[in-house]
N, C-alpha and C positions, 0 to 999 in steps of 0.2 A: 245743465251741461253747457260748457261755454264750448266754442268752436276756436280754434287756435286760427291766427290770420293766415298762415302756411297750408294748414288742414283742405283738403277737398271732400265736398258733400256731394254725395253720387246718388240720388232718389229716382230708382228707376220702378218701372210697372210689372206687374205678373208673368208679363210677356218675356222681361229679360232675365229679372230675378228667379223665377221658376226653371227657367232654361241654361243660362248660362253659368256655368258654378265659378262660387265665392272671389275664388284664384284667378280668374281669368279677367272677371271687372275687377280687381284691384290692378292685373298687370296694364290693363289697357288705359284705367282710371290716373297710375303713376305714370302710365309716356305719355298723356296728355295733359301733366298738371302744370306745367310752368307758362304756358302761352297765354293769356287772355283771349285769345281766338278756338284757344281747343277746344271748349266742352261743347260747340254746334261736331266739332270732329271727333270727338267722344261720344256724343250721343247716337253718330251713324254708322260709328264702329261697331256698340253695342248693339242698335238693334239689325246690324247685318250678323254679330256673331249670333243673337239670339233667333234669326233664321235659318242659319248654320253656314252664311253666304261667305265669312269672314275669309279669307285667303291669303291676305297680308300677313305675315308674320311681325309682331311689336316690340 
């Protein structure tokens, strides 16, 4: 399976995929895909949503 250059690969742990459903890391995974500074701001989105700290709306 090739990876398209536009494509974002989201690889998180048990901690967020267990907890946070499917829909919610794609929404926060699409308002973070265009910047090359977001996936450090993606990844602390995710693991606040997966503490359930998330409060921002995206």
């Amino acid at each position: 399976m090739l990876i398209a250059e536009d494509e974002l690969v989201v690889i998180t742990s048990g901690g967020v995929h267990d907890t946070v459903p499917a829909e919610r890391i794609q929404e926060l995974s699409a308002a973070h895909s265009t910047d090359a500074a977001e996936p450090q701001r993606l990844a602390g989105e995710l693991v606040a949503a997966a503490r359930g700290c998330l409060t921002i709306p995206v």
